[in-house]
py3Dmol code that shows the C-alpha trace and the ligand (Angstrom):
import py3Dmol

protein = """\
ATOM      1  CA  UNK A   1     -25.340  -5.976  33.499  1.00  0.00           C
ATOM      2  CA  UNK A   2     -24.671  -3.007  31.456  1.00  0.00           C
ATOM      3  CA  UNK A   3     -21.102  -3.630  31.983  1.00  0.00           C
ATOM      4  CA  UNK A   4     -21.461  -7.009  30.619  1.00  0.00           C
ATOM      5  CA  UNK A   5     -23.130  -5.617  27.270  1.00  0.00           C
ATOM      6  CA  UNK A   6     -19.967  -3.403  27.035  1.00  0.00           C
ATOM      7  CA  UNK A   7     -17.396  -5.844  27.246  1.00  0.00           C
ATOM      8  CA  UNK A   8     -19.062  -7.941  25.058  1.00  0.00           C
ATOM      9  CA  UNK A   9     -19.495  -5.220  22.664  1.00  0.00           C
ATOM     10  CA  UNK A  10     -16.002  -4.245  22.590  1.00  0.00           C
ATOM     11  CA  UNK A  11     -14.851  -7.542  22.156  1.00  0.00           C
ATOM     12  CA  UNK A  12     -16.738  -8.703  19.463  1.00  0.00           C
ATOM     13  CA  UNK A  13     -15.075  -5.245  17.795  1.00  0.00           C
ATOM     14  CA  UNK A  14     -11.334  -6.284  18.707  1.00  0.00           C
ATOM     15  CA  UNK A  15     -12.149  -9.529  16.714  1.00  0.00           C
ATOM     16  CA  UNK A  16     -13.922  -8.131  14.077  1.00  0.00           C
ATOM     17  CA  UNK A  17     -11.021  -5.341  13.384  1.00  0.00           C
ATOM     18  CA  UNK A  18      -8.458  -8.639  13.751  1.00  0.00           C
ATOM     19  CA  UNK A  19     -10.238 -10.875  10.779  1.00  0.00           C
ATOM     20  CA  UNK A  20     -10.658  -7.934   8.267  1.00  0.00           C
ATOM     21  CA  UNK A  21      -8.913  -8.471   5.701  1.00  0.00           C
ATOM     22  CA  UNK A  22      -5.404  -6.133   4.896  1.00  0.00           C
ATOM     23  CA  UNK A  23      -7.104  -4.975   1.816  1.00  0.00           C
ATOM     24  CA  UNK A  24      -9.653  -3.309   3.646  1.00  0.00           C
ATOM     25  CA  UNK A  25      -7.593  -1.181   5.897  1.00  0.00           C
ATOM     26  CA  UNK A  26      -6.938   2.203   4.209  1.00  0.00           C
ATOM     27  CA  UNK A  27      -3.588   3.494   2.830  1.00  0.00           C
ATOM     28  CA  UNK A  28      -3.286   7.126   2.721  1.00  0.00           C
ATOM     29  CA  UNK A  29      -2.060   7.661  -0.473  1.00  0.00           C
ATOM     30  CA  UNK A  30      -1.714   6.367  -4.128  1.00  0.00           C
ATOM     31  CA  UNK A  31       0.091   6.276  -7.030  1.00  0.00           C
ATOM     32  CA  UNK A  32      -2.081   5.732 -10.567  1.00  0.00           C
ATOM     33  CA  UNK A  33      -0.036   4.442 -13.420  1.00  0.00           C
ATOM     34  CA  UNK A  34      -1.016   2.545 -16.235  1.00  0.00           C
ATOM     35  CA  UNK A  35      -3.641  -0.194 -15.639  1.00  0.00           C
ATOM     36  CA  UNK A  36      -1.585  -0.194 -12.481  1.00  0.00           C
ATOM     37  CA  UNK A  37      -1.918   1.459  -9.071  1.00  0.00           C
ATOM     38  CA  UNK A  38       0.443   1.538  -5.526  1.00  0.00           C
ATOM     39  CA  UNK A  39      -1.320   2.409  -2.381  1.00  0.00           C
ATOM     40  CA  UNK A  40       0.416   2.570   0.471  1.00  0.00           C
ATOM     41  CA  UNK A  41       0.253   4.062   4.514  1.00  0.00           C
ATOM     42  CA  UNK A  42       3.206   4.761   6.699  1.00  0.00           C
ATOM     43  CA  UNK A  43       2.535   3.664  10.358  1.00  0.00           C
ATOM     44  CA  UNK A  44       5.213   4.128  12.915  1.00  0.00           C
ATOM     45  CA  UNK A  45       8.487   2.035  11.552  1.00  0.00           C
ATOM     46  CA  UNK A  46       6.148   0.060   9.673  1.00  0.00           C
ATOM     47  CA  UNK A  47       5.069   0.525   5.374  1.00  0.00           C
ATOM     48  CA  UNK A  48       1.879  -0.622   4.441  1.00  0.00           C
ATOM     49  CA  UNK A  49       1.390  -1.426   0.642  1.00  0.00           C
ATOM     50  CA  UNK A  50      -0.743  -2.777  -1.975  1.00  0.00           C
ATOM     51  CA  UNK A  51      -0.297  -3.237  -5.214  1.00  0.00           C
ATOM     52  CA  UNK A  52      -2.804  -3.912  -8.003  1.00  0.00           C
ATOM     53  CA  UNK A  53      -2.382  -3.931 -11.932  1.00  0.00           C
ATOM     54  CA  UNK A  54      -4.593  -5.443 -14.604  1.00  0.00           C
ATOM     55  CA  UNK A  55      -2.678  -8.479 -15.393  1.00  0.00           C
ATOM     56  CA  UNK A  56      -2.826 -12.600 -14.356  1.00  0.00           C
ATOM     57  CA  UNK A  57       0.997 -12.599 -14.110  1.00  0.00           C
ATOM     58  CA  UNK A  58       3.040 -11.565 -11.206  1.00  0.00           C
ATOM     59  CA  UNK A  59       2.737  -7.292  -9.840  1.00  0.00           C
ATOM     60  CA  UNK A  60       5.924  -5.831  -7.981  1.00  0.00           C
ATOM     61  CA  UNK A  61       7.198  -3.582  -6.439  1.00  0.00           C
ATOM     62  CA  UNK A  62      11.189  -1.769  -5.901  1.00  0.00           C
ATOM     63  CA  UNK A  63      12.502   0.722  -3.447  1.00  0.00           C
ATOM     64  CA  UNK A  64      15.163   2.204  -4.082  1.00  0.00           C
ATOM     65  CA  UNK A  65      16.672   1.434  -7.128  1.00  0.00           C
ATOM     66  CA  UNK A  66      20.412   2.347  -8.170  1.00  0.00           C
ATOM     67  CA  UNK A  67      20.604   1.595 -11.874  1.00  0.00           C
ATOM     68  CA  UNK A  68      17.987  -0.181 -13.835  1.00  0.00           C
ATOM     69  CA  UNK A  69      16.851  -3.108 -11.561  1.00  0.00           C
ATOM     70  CA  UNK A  70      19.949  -3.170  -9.249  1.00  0.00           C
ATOM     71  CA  UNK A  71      20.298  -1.936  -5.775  1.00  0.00           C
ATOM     72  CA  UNK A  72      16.476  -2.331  -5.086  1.00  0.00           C
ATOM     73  CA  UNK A  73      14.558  -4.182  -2.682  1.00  0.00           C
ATOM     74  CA  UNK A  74      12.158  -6.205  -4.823  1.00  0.00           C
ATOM     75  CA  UNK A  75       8.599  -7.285  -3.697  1.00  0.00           C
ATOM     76  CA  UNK A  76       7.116  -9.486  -6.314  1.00  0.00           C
ATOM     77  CA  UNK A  77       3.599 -11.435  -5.619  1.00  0.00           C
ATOM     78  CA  UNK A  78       1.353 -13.921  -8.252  1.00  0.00           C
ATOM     79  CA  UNK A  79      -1.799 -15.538  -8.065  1.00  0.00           C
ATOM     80  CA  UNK A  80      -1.819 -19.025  -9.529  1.00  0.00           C
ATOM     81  CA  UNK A  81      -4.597 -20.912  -9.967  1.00  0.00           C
ATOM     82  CA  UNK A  82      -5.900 -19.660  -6.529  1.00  0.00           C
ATOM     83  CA  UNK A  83      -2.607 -20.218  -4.687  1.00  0.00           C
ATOM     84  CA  UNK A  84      -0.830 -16.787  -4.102  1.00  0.00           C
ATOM     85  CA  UNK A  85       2.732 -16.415  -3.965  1.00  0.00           C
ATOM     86  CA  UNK A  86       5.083 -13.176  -2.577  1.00  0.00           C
ATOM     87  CA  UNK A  87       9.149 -13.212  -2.214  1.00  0.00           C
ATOM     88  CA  UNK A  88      11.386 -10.787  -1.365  1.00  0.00           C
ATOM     89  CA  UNK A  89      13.792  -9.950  -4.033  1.00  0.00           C
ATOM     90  CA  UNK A  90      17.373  -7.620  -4.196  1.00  0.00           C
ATOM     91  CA  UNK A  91      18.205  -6.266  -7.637  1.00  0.00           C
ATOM     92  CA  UNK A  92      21.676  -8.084  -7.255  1.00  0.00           C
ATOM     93  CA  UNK A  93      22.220  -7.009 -11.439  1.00  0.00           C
ATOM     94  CA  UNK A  94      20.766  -4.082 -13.862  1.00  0.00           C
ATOM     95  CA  UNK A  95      18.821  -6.557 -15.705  1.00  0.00           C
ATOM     96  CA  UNK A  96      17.714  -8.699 -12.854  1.00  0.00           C
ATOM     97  CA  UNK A  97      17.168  -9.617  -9.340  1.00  0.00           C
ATOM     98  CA  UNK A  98      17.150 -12.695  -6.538  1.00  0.00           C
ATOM     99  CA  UNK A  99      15.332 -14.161  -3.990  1.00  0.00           C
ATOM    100  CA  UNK A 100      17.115 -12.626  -0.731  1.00  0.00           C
ATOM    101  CA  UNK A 101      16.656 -16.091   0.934  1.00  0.00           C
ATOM    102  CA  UNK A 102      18.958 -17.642  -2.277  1.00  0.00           C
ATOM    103  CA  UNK A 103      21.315 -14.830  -1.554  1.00  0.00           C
ATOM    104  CA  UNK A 104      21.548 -15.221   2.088  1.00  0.00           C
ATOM    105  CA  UNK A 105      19.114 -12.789   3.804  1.00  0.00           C
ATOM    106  CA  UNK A 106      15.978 -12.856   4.596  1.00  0.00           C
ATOM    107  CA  UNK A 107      12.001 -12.588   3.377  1.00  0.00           C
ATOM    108  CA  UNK A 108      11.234  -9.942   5.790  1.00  0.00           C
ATOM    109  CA  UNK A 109       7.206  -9.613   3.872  1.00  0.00           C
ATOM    110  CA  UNK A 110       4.579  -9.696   6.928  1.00  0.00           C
ATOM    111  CA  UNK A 111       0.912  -9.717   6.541  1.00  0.00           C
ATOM    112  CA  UNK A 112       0.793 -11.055   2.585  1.00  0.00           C
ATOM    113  CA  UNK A 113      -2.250 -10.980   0.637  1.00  0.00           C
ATOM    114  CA  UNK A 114      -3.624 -11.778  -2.815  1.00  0.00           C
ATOM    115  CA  UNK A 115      -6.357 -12.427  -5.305  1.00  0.00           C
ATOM    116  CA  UNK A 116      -6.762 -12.303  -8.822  1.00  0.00           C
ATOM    117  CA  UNK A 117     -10.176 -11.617  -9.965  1.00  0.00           C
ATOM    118  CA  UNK A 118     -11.403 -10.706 -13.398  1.00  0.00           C
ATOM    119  CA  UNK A 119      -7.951  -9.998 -14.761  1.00  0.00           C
ATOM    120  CA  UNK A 120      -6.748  -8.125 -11.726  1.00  0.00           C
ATOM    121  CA  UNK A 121      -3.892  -9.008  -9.566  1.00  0.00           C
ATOM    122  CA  UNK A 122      -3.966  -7.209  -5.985  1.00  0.00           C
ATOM    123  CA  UNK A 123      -1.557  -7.912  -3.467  1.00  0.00           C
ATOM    124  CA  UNK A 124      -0.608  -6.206  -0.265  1.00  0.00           C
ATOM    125  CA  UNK A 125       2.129  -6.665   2.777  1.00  0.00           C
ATOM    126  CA  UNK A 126       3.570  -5.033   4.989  1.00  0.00           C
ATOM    127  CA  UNK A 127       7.567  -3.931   5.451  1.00  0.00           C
ATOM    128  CA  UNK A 128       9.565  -2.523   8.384  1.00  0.00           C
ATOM    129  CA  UNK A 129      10.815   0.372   6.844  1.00  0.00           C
ATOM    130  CA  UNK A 130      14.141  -1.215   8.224  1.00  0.00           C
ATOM    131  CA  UNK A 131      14.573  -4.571   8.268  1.00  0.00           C
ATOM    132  CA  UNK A 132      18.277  -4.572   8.664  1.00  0.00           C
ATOM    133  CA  UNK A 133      18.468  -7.312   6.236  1.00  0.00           C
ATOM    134  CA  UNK A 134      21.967  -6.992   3.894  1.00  0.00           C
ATOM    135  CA  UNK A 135      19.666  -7.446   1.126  1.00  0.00           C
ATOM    136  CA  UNK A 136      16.835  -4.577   1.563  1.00  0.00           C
ATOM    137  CA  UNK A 137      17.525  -0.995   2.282  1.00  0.00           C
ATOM    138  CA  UNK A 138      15.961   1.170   4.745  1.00  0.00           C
ATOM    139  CA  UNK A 139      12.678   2.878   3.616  1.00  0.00           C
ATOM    140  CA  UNK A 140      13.366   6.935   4.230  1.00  0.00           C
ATOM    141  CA  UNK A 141       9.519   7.939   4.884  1.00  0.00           C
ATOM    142  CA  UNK A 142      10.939  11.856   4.834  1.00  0.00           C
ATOM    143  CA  UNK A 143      12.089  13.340   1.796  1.00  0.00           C
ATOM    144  CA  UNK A 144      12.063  11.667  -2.064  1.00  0.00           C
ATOM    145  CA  UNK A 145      13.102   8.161  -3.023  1.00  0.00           C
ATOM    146  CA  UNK A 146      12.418   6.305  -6.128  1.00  0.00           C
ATOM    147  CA  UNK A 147      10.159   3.306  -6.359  1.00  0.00           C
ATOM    148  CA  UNK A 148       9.750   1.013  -9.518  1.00  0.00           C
ATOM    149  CA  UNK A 149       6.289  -0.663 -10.416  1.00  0.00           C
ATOM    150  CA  UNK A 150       5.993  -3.481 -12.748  1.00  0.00           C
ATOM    151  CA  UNK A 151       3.635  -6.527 -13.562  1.00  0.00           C
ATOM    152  CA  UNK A 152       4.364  -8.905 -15.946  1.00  0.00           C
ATOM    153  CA  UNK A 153       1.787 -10.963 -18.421  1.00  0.00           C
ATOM    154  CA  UNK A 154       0.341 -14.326 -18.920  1.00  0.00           C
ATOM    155  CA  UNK A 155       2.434 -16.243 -16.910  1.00  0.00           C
ATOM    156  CA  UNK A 156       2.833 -16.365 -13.119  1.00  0.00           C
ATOM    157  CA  UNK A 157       6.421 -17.052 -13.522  1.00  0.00           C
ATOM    158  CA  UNK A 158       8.707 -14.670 -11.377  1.00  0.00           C
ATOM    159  CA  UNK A 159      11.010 -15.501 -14.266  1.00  0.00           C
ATOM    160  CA  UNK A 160       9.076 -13.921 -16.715  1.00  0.00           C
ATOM    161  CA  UNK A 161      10.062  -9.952 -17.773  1.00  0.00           C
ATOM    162  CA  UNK A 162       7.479  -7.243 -17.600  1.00  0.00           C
ATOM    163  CA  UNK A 163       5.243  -6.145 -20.402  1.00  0.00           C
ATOM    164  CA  UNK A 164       5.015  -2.556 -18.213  1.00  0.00           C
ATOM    165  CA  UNK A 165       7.446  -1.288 -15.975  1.00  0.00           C
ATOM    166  CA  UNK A 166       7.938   2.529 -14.812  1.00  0.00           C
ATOM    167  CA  UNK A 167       9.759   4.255 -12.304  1.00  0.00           C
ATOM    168  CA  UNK A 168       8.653   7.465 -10.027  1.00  0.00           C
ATOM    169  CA  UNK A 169      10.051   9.287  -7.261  1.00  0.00           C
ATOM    170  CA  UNK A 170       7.687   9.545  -3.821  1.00  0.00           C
ATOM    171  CA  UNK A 171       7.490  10.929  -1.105  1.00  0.00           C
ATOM    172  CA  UNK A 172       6.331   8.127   0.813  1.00  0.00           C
ATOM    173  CA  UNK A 173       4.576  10.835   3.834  1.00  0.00           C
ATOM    174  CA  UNK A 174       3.303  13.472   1.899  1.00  0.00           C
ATOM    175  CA  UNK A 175       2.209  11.188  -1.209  1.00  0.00           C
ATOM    176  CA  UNK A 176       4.035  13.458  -3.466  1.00  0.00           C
ATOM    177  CA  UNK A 177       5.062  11.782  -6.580  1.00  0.00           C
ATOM    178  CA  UNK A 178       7.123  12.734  -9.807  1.00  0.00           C
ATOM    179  CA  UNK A 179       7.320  10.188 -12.605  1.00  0.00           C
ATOM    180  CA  UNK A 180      11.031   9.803 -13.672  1.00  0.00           C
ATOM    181  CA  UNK A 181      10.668   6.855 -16.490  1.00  0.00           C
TER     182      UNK A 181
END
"""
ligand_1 = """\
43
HEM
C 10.484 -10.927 -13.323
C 11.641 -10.923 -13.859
C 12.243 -9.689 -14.496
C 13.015 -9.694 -15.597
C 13.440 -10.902 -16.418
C 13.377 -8.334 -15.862
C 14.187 -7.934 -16.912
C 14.502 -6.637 -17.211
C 15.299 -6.203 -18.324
C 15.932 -7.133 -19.342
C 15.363 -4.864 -18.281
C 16.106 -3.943 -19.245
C 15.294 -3.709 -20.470
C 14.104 -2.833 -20.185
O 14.315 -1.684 -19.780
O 12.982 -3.323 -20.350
C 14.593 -4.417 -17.148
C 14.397 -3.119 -16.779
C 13.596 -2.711 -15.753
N 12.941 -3.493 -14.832
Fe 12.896 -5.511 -14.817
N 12.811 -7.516 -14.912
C 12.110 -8.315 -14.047
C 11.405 -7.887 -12.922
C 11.224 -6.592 -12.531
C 10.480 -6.152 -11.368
C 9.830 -7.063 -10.341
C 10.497 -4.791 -11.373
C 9.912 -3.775 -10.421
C 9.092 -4.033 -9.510
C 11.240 -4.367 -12.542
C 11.463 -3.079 -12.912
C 12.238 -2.683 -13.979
C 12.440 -1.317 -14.353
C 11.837 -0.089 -13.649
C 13.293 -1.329 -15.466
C 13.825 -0.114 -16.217
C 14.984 0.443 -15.465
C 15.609 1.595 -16.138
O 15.624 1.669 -17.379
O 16.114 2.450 -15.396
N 11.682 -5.496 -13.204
N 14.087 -5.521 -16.495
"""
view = py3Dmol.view(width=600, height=400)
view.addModel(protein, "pdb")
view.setStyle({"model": 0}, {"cartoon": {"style": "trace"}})
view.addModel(ligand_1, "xyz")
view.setStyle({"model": 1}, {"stick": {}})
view.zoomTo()
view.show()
């Protein structure tokens, strides 16, 4: 009988830890910028983020960028009215980037979540930290890399530029962090 109780109890855990939601899981470190903050966990080959930034337009994310906006792999998410919306981007220009899908590779986002609620957009995925898609770049968890963190305003248009945008170098397993612009 007691046996029962345990494998009950166990199981009813299992599906418990499978419905919570991504946003409760916890990253092990974070980034604080303005009215903007990245938290993310490194788990085997995998990156766990979420982003969140006082805004009702879109919040994203870049690794690795080479100048301005190009060279980085672009993670941009919305919430419109209700519906939320992620893609994965590629700087393919200074002042701009594409879907990967339009260019040929591939969205390679699992696990997306988002809600907007009283002016705050939070959104959080997950990444292989190589996806070995043309059109992302592997994620080095050891030593610095630079990240970019934007949101942009009004609008849930991935069209629409950034009111905020800022760019830091991380040290995605220590949590280090330097801001660079
Ligand atoms: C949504 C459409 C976007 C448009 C139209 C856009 C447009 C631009 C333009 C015109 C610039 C150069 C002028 C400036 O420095 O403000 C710029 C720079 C920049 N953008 Fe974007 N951007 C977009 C999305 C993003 C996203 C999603 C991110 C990051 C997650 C981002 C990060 C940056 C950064 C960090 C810079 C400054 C780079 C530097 O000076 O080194 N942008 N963007």
């Amino acid at each position: 009988m007691k046996k029962i109780y345990y494998m009950i109890t166990i199981l009813t855990l299992m599906t418990l830890a499978l419905t919570l939601p991504l946003s409760a899981m916890e990253y092990q470190h974070k980034l604080e910028v303005k009215d903007m903050q990245f938290s993310w966990a490194i788990e085997k080959d995998l990156i766990h983020v979420q982003l969140s930034a006082k805004t009702t337009g879109w919040v994203g994310i870049g690794f690795d960028p080479e100048k301005a906006m190009q060279g980085a792999n672009i993670i941009i998410g919305a919430v419109k009215d209700g519906t939320f919306k992620i893609e994965d981007h590629y700087g393919d220009r200074k002042r701009g980037h594409s879907n990967d899908e339009k260019l040929g590779g591939k969205n390679d986002v699992i696990n997306p979540f988002g809600t907007e609620k009283e002016g705050i957009t939070t959104i959080s995925f997950t990444l292989p930290l190589n996806t070995g898609d043309k059109y992302d770049k592997p994620i080095n968890p050891e030593g610095t890399s630079l990240v970019m963190l934007a949101y942009g305003a009004g609008k849930d248009s991935f069209r629409n530029r950034h009111p905020y945008r800022t760019v830091w170098e991380v040290n995605y397993s220590t949590g280090e962090n330097k801001k660079i612009k």
